[in-house]
N, CA, C and O of each residue as an XYZ file, in Angstrom:
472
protein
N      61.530    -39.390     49.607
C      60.441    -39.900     50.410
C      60.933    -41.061     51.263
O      61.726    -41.902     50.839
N      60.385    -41.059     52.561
C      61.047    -42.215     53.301
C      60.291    -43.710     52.525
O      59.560    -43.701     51.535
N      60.716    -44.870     53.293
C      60.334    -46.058     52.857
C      59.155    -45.995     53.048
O      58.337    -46.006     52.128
N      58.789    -45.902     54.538
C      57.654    -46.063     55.226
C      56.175    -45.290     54.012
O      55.183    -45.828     53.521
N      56.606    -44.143     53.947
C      55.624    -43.026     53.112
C      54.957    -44.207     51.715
O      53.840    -44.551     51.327
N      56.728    -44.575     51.236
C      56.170    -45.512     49.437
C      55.445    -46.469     49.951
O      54.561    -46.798     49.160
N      55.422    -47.259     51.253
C      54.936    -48.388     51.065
C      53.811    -48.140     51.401
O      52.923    -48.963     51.178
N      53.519    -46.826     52.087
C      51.493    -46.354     52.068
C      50.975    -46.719     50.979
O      50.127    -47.560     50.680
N      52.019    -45.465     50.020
C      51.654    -44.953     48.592
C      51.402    -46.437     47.830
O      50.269    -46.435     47.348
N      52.053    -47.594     47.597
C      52.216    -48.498     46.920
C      50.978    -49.210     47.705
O      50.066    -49.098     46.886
N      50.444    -49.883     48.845
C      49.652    -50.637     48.870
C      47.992    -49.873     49.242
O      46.952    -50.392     49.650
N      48.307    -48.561     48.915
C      46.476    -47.809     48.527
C      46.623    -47.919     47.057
O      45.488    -48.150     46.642
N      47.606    -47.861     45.869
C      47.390    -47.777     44.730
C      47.066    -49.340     44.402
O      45.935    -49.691     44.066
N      48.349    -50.409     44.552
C      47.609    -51.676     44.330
C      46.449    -52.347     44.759
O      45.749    -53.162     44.159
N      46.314    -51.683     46.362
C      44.687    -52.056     46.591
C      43.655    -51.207     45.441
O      42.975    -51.956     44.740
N      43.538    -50.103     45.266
C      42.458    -49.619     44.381
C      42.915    -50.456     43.122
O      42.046    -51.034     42.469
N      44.174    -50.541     42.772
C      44.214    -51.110     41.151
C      43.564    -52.934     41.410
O      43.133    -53.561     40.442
N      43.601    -53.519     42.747
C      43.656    -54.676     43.042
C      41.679    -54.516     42.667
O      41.189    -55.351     41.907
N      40.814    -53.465     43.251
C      40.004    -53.396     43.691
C      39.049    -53.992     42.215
O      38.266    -54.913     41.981
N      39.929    -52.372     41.145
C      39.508    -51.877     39.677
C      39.223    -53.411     39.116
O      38.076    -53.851     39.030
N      40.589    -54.298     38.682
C      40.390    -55.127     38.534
C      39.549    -56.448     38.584
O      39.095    -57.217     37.736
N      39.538    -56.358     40.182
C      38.412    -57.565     40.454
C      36.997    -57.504     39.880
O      36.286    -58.348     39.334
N      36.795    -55.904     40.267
C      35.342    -55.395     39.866
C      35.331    -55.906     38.052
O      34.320    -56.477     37.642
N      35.953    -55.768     37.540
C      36.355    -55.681     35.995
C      36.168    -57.268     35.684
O      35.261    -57.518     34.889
N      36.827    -58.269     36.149
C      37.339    -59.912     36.040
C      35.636    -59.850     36.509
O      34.836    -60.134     35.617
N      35.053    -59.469     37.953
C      33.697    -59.822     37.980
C      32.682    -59.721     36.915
O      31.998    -60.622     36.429
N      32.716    -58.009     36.541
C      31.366    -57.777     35.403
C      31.947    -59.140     34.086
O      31.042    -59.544     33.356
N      32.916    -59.558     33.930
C      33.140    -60.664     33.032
C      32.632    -61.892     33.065
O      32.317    -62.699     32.190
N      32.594    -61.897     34.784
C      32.514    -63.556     34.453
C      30.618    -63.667     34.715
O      30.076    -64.750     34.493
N      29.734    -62.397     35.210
C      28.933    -62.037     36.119
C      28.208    -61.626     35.039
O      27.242    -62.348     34.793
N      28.361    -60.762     34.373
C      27.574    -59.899     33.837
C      27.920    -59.438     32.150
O      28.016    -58.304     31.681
N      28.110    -61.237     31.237
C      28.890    -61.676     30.862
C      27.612    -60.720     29.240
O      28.471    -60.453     28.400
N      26.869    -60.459     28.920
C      26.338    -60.534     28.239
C      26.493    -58.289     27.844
O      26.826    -57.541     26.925
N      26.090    -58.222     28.973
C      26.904    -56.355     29.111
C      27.990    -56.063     28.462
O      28.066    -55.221     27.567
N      28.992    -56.829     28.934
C      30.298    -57.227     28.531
C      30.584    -57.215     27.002
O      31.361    -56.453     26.426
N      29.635    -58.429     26.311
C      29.590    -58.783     24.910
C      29.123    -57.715     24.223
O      29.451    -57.677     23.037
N      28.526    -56.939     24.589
C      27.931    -55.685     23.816
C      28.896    -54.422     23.720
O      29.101    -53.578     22.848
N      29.504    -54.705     25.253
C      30.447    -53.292     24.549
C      31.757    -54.125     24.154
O      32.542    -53.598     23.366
N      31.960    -55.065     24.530
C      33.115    -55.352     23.462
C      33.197    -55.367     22.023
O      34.169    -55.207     21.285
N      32.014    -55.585     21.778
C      31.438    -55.459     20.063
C      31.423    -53.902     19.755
O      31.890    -53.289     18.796
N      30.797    -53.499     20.777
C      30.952    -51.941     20.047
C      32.230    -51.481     19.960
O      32.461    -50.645     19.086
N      33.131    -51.851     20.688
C      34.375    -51.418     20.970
C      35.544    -52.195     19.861
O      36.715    -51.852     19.703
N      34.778    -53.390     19.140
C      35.038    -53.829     18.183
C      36.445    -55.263     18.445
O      37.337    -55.829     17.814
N      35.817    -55.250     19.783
C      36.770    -56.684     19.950
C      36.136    -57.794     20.192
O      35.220    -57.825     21.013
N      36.672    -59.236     19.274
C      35.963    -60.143     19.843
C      35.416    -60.988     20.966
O      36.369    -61.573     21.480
N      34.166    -61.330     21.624
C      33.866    -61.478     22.216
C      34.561    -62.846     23.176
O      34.650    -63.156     24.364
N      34.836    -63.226     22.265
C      35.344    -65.249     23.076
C      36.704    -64.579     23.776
O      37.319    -65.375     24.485
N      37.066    -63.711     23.718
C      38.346    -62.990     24.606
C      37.839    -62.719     26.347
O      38.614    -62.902     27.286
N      36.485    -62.284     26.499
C      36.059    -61.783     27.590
C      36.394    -63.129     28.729
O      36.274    -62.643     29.853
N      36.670    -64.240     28.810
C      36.493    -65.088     29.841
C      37.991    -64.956     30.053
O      38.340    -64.406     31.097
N      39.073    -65.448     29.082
C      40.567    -66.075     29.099
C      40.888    -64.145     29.752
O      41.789    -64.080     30.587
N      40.281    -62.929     29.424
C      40.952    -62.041     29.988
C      40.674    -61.904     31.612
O      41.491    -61.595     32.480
N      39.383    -62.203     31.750
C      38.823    -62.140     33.388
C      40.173    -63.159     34.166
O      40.746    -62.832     35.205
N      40.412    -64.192     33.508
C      41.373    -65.273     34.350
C      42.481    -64.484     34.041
O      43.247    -64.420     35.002
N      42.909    -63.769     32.921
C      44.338    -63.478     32.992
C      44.349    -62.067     33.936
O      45.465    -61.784     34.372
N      43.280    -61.177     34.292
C      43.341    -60.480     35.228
C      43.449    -60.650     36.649
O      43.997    -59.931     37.485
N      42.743    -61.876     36.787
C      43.261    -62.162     38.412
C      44.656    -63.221     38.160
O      45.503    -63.205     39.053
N      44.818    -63.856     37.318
C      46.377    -64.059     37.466
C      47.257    -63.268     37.594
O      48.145    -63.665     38.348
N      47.460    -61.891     37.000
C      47.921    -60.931     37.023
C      48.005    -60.268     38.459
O      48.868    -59.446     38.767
N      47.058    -60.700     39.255
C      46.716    -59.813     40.478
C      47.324    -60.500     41.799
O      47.647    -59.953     42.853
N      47.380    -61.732     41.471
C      48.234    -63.245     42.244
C      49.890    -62.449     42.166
O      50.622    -61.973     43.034
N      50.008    -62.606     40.616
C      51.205    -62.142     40.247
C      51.766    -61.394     40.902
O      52.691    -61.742     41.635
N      51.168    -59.667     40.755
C      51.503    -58.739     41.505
C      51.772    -58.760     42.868
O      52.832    -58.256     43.237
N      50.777    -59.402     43.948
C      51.091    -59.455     45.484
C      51.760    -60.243     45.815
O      52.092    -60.108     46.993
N      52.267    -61.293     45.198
C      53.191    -62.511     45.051
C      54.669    -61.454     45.153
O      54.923    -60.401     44.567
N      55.531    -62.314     46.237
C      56.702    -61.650     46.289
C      58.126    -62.726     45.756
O      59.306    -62.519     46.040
N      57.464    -64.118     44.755
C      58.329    -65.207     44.448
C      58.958    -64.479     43.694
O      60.121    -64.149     43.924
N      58.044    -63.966     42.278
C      58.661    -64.336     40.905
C      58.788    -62.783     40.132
O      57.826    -62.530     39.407
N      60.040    -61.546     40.214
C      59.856    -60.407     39.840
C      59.516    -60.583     38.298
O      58.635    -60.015     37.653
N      60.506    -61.577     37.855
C      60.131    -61.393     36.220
C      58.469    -61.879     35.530
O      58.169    -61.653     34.357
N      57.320    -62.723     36.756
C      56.253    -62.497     36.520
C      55.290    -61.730     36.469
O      54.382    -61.610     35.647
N      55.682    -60.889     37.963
C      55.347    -59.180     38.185
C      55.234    -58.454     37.442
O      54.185    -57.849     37.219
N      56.800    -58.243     36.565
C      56.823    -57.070     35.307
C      55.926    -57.608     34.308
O      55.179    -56.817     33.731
N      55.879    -59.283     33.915
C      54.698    -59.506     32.811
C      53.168    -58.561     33.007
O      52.592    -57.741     32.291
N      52.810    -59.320     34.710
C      51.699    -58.706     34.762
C      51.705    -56.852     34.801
O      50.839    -56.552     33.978
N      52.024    -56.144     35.119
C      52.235    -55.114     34.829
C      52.018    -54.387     33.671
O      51.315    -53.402     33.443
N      52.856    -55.152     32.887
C      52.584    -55.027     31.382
C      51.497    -55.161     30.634
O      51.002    -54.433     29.774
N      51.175    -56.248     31.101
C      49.897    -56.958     30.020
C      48.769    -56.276     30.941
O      47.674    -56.204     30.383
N      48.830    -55.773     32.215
C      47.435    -54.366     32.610
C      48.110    -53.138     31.873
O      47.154    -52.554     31.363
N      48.823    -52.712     31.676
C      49.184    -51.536     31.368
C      48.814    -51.721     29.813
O      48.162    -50.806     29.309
N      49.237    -53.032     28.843
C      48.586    -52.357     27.676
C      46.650    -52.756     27.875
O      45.706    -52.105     27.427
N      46.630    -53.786     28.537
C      44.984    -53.644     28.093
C      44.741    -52.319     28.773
O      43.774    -51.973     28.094
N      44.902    -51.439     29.530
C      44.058    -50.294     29.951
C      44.646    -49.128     29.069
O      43.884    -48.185     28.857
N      45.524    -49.095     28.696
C      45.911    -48.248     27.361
C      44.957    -48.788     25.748
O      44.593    -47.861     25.024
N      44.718    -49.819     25.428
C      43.839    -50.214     24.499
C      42.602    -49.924     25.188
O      41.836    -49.089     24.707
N      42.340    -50.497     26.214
C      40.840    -49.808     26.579
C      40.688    -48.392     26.366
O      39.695    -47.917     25.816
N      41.574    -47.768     26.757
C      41.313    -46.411     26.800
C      41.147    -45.635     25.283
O      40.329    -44.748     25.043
N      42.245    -46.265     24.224
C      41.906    -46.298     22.502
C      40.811    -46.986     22.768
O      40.623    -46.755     23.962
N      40.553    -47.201     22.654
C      39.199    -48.177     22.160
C      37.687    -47.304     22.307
O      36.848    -47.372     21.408
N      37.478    -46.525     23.499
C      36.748    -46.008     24.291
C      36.753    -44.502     23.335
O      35.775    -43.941     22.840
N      37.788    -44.207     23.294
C      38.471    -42.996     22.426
C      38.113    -42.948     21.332
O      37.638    -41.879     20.948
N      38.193    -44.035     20.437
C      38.037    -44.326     19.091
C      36.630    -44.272     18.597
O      36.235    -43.984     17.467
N      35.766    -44.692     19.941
C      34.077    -44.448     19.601
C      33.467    -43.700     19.984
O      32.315    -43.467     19.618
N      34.222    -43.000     21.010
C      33.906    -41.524     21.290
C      32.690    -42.107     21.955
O      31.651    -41.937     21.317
N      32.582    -42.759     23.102
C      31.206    -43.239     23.690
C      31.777    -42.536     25.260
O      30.949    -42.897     26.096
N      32.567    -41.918     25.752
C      32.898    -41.340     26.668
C      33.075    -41.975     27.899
O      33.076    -41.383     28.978
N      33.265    -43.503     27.700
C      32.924    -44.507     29.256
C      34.691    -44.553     29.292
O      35.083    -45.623     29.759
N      35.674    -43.723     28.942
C      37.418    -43.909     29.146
C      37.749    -43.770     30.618
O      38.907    -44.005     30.962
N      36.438    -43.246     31.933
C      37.336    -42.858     33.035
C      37.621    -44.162     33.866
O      37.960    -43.806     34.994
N      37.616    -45.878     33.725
C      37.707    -46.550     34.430
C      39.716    -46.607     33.893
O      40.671    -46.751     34.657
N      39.739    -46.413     32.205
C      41.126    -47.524     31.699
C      41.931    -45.808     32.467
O      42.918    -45.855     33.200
N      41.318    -44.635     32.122
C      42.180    -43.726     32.758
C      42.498    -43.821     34.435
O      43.576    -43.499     34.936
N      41.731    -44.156     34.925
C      42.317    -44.284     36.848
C      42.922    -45.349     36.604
O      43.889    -45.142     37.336
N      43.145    -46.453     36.097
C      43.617    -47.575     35.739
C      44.950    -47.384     35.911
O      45.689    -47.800     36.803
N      45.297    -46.369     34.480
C      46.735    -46.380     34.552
C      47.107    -45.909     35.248
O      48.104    -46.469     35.702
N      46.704    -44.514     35.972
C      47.380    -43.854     36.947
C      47.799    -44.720     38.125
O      48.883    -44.738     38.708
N      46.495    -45.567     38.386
C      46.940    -46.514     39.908
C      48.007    -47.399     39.669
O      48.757    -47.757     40.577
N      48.164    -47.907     38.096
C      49.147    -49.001     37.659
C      49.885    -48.131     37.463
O      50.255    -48.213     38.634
N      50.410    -47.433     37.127
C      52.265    -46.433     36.856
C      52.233    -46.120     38.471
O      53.200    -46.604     39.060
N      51.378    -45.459     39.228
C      52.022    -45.414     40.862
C      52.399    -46.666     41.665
O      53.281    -46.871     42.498
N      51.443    -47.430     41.142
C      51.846    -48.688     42.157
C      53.126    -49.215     41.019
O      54.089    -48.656     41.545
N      53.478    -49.670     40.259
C      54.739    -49.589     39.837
C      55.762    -48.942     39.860
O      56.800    -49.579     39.681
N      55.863    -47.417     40.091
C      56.866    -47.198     40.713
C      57.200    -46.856     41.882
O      58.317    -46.436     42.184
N      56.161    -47.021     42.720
C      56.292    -47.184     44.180
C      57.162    -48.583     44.376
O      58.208    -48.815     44.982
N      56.413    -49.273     43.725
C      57.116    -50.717     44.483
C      58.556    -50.769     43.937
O      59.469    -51.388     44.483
N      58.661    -50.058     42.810
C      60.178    -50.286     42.545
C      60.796    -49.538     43.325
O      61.996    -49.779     43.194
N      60.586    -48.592     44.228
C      61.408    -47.618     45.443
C      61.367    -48.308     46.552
O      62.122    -47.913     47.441
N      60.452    -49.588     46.857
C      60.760    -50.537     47.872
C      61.959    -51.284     47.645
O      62.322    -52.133     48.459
């Protein structure tokens, strides 16, 4: 694939993963009480929902940030396992709400290895 093609591919996936996210860090900080209910059902504690909304848009700084690669791969990581635990989690209660952590990963493994072909 030429350059030109990945760097489409890479900034429609980080924009939608940029998008997923925000929407996600919002219903947290917004719609904080929704939140607490399915995190309980989902069986995680609740006092997590704020420190993750901030570590998601740090993560998102991270990513479009072209300083620091070895902060990049953190953030990467630490979306890739929370949307893999979301997606167990979702799984585990069989409540059928898994299609946000599933587009999740797909947009996070394309936009990761797109940008690594830049």
């Amino acid at each position: 694939m030429s350059t030109k093609r990945n760097k489409i591919i890479y900034l429609i996936a980080t924009g939608l993963l940029t998008a997923l996210m925000l929407l996600s860090a919002g219903m947290y900080f917004f719609n904080h009480e929704m939140v607490a209910e399915t995190f309980t059902n989902l069986g995680y504690p609740t006092y997590i929902i704020y420190p993750l909304a901030v570590a998601k848009i740090l993560g998102l700084i991270a990513i479009w940030s072209r300083k620091n690669n070895i902060l990049k791969e953190w953030a990467y990581a630490g979306f890739f396992f929370n949307m893999v635990l979301a997606l167990g989690a979702h799984f585990a209660i069989n409540d059928g709400e898994f299609g946000g952590a599933l587009v999740g990963i797909v947009l996070l493994l394309v936009s990761y290895s797109t940008e690594k072909k830049l």
